[in-house]
C-alpha positions as CSV (number, residue, x, y, z in Angstrom):
1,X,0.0,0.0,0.0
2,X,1.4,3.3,-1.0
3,X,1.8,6.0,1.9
4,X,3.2,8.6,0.1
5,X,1.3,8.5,-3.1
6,X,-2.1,9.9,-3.4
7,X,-4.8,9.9,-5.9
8,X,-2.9,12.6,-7.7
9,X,0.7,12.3,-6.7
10,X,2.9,13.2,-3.3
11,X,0.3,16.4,-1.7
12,X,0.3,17.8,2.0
13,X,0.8,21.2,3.9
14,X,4.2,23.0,2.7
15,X,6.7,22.7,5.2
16,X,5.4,19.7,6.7
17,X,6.6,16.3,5.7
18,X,6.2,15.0,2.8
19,X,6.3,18.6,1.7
20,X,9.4,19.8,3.3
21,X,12.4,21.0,1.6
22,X,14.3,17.7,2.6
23,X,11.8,15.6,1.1
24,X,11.3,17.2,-2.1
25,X,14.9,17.1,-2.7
26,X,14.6,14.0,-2.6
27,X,12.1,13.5,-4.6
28,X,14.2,15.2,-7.1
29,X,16.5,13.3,-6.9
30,X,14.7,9.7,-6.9
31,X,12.7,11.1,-10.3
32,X,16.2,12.1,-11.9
33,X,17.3,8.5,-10.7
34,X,14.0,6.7,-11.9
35,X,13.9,7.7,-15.2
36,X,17.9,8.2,-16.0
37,X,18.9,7.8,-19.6
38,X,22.2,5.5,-20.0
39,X,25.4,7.8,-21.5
40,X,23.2,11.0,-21.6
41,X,21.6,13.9,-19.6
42,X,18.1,13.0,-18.6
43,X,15.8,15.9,-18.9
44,X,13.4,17.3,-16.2
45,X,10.9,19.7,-16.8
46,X,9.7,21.2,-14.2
47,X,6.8,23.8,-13.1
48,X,4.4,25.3,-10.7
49,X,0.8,27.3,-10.0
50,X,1.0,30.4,-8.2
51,X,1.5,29.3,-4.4
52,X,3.6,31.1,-2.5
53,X,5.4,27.9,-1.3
54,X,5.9,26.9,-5.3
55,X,9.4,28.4,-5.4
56,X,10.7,26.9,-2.5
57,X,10.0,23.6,-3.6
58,X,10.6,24.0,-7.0
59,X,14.4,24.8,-5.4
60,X,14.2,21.7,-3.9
61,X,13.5,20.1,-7.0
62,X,15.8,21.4,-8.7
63,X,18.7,20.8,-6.2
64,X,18.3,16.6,-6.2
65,X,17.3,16.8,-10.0
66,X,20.3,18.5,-10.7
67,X,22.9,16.5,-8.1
68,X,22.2,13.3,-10.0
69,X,23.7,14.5,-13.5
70,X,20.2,15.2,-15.0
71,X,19.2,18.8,-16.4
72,X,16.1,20.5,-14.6
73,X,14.5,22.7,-17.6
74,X,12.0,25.5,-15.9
75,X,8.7,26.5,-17.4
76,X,7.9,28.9,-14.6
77,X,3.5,29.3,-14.0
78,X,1.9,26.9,-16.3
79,X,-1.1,25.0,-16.0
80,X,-0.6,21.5,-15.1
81,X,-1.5,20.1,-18.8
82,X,0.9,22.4,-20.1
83,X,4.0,20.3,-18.2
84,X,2.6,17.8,-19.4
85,X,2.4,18.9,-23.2
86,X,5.7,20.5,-22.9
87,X,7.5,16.6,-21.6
88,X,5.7,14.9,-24.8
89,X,6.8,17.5,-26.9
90,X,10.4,18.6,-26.1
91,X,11.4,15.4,-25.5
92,X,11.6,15.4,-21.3
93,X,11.8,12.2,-19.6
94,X,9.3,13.4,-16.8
95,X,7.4,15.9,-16.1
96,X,6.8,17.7,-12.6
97,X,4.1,20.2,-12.2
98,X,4.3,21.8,-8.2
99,X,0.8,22.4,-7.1
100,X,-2.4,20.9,-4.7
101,X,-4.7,22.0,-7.3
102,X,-7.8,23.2,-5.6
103,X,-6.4,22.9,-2.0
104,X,-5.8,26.3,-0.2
105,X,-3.1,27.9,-0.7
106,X,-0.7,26.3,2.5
107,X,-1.1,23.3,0.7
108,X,1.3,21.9,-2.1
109,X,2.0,19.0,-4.0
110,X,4.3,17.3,-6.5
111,X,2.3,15.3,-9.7
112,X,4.4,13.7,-12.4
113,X,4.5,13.0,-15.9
114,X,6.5,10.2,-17.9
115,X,7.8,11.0,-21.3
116,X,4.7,10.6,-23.0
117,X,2.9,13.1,-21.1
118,X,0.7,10.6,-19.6
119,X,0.4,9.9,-15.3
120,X,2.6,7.3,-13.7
121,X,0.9,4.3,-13.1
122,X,0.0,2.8,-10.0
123,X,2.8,-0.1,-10.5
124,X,5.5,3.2,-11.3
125,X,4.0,5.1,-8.3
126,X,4.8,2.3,-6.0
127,X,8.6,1.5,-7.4
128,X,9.6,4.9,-7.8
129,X,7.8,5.6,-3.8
130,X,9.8,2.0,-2.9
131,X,12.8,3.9,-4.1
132,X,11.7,6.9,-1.8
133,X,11.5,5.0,1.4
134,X,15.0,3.0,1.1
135,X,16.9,3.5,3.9
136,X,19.8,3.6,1.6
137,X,18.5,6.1,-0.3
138,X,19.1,8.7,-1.6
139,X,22.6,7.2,-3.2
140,X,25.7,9.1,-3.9
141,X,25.2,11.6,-6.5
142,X,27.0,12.1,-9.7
143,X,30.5,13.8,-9.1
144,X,31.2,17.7,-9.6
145,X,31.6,17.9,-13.3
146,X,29.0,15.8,-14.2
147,X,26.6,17.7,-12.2
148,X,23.2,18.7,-14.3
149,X,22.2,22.1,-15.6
150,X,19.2,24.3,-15.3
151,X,17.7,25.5,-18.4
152,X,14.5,27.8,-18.7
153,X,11.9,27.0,-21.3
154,X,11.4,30.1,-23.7
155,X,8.0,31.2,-25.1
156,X,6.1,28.5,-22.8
157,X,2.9,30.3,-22.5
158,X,2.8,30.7,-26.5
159,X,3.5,26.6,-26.6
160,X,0.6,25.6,-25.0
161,X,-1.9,28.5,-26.3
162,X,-0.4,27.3,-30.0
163,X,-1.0,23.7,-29.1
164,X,-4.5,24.5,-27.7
165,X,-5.9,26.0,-30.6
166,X,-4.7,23.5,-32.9
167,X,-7.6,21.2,-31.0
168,X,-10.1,23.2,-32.5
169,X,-12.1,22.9,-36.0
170,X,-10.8,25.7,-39.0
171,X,-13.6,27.6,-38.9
172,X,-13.8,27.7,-35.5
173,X,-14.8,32.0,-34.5
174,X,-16.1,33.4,-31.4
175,X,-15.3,37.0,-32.4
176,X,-19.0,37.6,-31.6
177,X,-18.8,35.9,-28.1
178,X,-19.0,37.4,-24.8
179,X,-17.2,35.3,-22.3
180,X,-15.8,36.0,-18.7
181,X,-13.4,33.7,-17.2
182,X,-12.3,32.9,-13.3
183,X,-8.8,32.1,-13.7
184,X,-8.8,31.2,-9.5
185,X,-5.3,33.5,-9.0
186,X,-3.9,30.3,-10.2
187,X,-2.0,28.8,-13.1
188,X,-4.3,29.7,-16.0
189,X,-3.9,33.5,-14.8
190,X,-2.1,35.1,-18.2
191,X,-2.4,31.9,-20.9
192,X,-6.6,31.9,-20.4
193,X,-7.0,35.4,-21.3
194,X,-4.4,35.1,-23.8
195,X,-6.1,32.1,-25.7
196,X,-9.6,33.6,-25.6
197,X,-8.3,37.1,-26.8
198,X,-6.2,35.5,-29.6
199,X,-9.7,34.0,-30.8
200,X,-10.7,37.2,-31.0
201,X,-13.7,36.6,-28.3
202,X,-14.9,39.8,-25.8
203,X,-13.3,39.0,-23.0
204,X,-13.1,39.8,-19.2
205,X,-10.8,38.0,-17.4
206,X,-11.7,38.0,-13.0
207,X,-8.8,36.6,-10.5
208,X,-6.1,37.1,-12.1
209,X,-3.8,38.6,-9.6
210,X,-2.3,36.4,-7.6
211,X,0.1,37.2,-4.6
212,X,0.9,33.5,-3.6
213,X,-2.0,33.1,-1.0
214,X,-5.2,34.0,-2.6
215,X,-5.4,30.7,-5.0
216,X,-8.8,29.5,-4.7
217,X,-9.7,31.8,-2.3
218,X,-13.2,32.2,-3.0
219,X,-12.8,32.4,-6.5
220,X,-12.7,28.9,-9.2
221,X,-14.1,26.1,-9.9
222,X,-15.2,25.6,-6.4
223,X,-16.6,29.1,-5.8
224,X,-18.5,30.3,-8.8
225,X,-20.8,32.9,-7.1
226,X,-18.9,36.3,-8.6
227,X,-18.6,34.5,-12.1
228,X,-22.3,33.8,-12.1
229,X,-23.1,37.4,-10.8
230,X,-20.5,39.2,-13.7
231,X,-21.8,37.1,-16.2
232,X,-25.2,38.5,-15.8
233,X,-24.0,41.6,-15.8
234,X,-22.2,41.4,-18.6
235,X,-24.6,39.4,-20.4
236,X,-22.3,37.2,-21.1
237,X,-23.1,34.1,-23.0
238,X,-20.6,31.8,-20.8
239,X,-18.8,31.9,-18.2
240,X,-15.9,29.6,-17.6
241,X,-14.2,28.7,-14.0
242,X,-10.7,27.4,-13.7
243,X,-8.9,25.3,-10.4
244,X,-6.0,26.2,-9.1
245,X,-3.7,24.3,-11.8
246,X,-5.9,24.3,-14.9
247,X,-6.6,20.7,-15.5
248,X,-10.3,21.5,-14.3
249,X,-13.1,23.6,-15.4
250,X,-16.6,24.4,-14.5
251,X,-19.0,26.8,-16.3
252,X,-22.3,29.0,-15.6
253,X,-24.5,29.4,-18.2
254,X,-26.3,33.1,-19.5
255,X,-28.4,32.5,-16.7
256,X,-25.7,32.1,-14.3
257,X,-26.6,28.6,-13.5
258,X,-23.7,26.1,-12.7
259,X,-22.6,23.5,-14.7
260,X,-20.7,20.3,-13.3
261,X,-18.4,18.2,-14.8
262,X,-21.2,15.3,-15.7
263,X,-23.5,18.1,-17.6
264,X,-20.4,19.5,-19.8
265,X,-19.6,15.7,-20.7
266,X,-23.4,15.2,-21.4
267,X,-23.0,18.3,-24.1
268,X,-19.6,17.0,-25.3
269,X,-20.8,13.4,-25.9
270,X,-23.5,14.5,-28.1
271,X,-21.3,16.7,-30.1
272,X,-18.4,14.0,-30.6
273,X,-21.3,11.7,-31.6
274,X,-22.5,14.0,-34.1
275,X,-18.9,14.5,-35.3
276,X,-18.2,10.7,-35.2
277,X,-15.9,11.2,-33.1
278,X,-16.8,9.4,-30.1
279,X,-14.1,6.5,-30.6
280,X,-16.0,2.4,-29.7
281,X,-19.5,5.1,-28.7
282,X,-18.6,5.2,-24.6
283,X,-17.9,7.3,-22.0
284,X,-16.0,7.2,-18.9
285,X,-16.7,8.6,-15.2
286,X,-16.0,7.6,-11.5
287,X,-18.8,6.3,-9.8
288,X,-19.4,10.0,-8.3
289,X,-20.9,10.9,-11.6
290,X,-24.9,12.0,-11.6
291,X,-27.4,9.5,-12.1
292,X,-29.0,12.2,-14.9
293,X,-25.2,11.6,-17.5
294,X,-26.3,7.6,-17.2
295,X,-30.1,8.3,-18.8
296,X,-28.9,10.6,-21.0
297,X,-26.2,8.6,-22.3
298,X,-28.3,5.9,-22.5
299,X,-30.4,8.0,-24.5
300,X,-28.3,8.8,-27.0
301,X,-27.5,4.7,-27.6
302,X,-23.6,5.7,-25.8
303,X,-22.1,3.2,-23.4
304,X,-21.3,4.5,-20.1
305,X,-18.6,3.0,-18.4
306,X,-17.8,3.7,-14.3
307,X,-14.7,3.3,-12.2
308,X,-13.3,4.1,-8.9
309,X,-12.8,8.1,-7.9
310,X,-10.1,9.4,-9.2
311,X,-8.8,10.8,-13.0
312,X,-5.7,8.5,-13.2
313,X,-8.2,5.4,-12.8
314,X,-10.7,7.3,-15.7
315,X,-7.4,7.4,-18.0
316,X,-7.1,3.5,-17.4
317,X,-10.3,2.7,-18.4
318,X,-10.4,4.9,-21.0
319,X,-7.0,3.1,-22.9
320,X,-8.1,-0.2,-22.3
321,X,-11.6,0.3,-23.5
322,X,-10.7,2.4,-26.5
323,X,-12.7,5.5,-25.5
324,X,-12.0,9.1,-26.2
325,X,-13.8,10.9,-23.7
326,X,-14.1,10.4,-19.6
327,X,-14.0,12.8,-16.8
328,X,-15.2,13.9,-13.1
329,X,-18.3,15.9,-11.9
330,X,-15.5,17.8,-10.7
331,X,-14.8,19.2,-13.6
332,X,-11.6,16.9,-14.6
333,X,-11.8,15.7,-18.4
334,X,-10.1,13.8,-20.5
335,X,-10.2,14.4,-24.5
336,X,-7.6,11.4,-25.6
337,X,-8.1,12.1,-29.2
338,X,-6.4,15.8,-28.4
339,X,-4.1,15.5,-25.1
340,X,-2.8,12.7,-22.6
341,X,-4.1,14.4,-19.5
342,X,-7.3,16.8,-17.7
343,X,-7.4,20.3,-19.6
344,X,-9.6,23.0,-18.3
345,X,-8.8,25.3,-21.3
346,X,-9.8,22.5,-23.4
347,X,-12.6,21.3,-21.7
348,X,-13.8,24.7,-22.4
349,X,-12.9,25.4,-25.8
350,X,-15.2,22.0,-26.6
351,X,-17.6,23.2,-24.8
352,X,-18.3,26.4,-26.6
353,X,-17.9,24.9,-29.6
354,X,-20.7,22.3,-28.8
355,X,-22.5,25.9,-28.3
356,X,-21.3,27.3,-31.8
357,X,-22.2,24.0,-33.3
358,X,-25.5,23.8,-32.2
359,X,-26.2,27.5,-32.3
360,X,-28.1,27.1,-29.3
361,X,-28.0,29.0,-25.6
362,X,-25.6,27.1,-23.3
363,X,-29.2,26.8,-21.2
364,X,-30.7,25.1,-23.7
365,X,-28.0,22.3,-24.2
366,X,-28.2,21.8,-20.7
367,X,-31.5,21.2,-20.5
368,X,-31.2,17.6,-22.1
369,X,-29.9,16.5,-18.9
370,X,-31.8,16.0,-15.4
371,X,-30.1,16.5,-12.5
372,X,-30.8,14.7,-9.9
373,X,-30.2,16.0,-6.5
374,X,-27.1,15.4,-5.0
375,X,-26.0,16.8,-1.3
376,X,-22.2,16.2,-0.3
377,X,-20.2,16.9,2.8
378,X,-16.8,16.5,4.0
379,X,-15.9,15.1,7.4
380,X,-12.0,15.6,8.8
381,X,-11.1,12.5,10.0
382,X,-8.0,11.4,12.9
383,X,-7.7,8.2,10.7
384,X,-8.8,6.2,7.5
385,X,-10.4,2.5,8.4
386,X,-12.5,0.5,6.6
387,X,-15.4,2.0,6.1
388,X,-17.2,-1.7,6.5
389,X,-15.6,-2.6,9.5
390,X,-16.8,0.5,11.7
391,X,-19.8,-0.9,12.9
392,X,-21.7,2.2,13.7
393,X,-20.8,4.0,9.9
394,X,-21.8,1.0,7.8
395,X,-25.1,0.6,9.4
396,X,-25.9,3.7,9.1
397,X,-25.4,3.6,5.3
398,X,-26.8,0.6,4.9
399,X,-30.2,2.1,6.7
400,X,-30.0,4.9,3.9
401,X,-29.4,2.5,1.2
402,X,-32.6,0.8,2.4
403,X,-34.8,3.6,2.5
404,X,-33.5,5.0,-1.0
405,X,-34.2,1.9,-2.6
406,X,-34.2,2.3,-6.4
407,X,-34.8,6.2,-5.8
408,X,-31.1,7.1,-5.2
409,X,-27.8,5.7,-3.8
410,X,-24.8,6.4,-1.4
411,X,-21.3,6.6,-1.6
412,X,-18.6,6.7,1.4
413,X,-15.0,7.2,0.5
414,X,-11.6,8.8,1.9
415,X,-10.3,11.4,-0.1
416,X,-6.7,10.2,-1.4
417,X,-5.0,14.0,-0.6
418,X,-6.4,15.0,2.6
419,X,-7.6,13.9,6.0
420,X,-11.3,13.8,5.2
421,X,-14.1,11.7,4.5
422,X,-16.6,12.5,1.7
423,X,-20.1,11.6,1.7
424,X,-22.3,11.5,-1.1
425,X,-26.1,10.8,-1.1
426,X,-27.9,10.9,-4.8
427,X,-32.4,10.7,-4.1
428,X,-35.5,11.8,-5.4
429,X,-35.6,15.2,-3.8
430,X,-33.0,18.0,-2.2
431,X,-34.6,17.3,1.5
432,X,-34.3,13.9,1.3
433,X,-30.6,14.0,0.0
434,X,-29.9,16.6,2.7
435,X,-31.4,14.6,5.4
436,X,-29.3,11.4,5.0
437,X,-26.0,12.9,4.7
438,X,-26.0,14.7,7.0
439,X,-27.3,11.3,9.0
440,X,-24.4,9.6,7.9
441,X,-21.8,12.8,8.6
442,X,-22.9,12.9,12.0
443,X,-22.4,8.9,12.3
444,X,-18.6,9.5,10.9
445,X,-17.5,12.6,12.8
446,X,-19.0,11.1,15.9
447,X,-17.0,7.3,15.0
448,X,-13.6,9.5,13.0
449,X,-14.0,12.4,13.1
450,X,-11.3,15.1,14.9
């Protein structure tokens, strides 16, 4: 079982282990080890969100990457699917993006890319996190002159715009397009506005001013409110919400109504299928996803396929079943047939063009999918058992399933990044869904909780 390793690589609160400056040197280090080339300098790249504990750790990096004779090359601020555009195509053999994606600010984390821009495995996360815990590690390093270099990546922001709108269709305009975008005083601060002005859209760009501690402070794709309120205002067509890193996006329509992750895959599914280009006719979600994206699928005639939380276990599912498309209610998704990783930016340049394509109000697209009420909380926990073998939790779910029935479900997990427990309860009605979560949240903060 893998201790350091979460659902989305090493993550905790900067300065504290794993996330102190000894650690992440070596982590440097074991990465430059891990993926060494034989009789030539291995290259690193490396980069970060906005945090104020980014550079110090990107330091760190730097400093282990460099002591093992491999070259560190620095994009600076990028979006977390930019590192991982930039290792495919410069030739990197890894990739590490510094951020805790939508986690405050005093949190930080490490996620990595092999060559091929695509997420370690499980199998790689456990040998290179073997590698981590050796007692004998870290090993000697190489000698003074063969100590590695560090480079820094020019034009980085104009890579990943230029790569970006090569995903979209040739006639492809939006010079008549209002849009306002949340960039979260994150990674996606100057290369959103510079994407959406280069397509020539009216734009107004909101948090993009970051000082290092106001990432996702009340602002993203976890707090849409002031989107929702300028794009009224504006009377904006779309309004489009960024995480901390960029590899997520969630969007209000005209109305200012929210949009999750499983209603902007509901839109894109029908558009790829329209296009034919919805590769073996499936999609792919966690089991979090809304029971509305499995009717309207099903609707359609598309195959929808579930797996465990998580986007790393999406991307497995997705290669081995030949699909195109997966993603998260959260807002994380996957478009294989354009990049090997989550993409806000291009989750939302699909999404407006399922708009332009259809020459409908984002409203109206929406409506083909119900929503069925969902109520979620978050309980810190002291520890992480099975949730089966506390006595007191299980029946209490298993007293919820029972009254549900057919009319909804439940779903107990641990998140993989932090000390909490997540509870979700999908049912017929907002009261009802209310009601037994917070049952069941009571049950775990009284059995786990801090």
């Amino acid at each position: 079982m893998k201790t350091l390793f979460g659902t989305d690589g090493v993550r905790g609160v900067a300065n504290e282990y794993p996330m102190t400056s000894e650690m992440v040197v070596k982590i440097g280090r074991a990465v430059a080890y891990f993926f060494q080339k034989k009789n030539t300098r291995s290259k690193i790249i490396v980069g970060k969100d906005t945090r104020i504990s980014g550079d110090m750790i990107e330091q760190g990096l730097v400093s282990g990457i460099c002591s093992m004779g491999s070259d560190a090359y620095l994009s600076g601020i990028l979006p977390t699917p930019g590192i991982a555009f930039l290792t495919a195509s410069m030739g990197g053999d890894a990739g590490l993006v510094i951020s805790a994606s939508h986690n405050p600010f005093y949190d930080n984390g490490i996620k990595i890319f092999q060559k091929d821009g695509f997420k370690l495995s499980d199998e790689t996360e456990t040998k290179l996190e073997r590698l981590l815990l050796d007692k004998h590690f870290p090993i000697r390093g190489q000698t003074i002159q063969y100590t590695g270099r560090v480079k820094y990546i020019e034009d980085v922001e104009k890579r990943y715009v230029d790569f970006l709108l090569q995903t979209l269709p040739n006639d492809f305009c939006i010079k008549d397009m209002k849009i306002v975008i949340d960039c979260s005083n994150g990674a996606t601060y100057r290369v959103a506005p510079q994407l959406f002005n280069r397509l020539g859209a009216d734009v107004e760009s909101l948090f993009v001013q970051p000082d290092g501690k106001n990432i996702n402070n009340g602002c993203g794709s976890e707090h849409t409110q002031v989107l929702a309120k300028k794009v009224r205002e504006k009377k904006a067509e779309i309004g489009l919400a960024f995480d901390g890193d960029g590899d997520r996006m969630v969007a209000v329509d005209e109305l200012g109504n929210l949009l999750t992750g499983d209603q902007i895959l509901s839109i894109c599914s029908r558009l790829m299928k329209q296009k034919g280009t919805l590769k073996n006719n499936r999609v792919v979600t966690t089991v979090m996803s809304n029971i509305g994206l499995k009717i309207v699928l099903n609707d359609m005639g598309v195959k929808h396929i579930t797996t465990q939380v998580g986007d790393r276990y999406v991307l497995e599912k997705m290669i081995s079943d030949g699909a195109v498309l997966g993603g998260e209610d959260s807002g994380h998704m996957l478009f294989l047939d354009h990049h090997t990783t989550g993409d806000g930016i291009l989750t939302a340049l699909k999404l407006i063009e399922a708009m332009k394509k259809e020459s409908r109000p984002l409203s109206v697209l929406n409506r083909k999918m119900n929503l069925f009420p969902q109520s979620l909380l978050n309980v810190s926990v002291k520890r992480k058992p099975d949730i089966q073998k506390v006595p007191e939790i299980s029946d209490t779910i298993k007293s919820v399933e029972t009254s549900l029935g057919r009319e909804g479900r439940v779903l107990v997990r641990y998140s993989g990044t932090q000390p909490l427990c997540r509870i979700m309860v999908e049912g017929p009605t907002i009261e009802t869904t209310r009601n037994y979560c917070k049952m069941i949240a009571d049950t775990v903060q009284r059995e786990l909780g801090k």
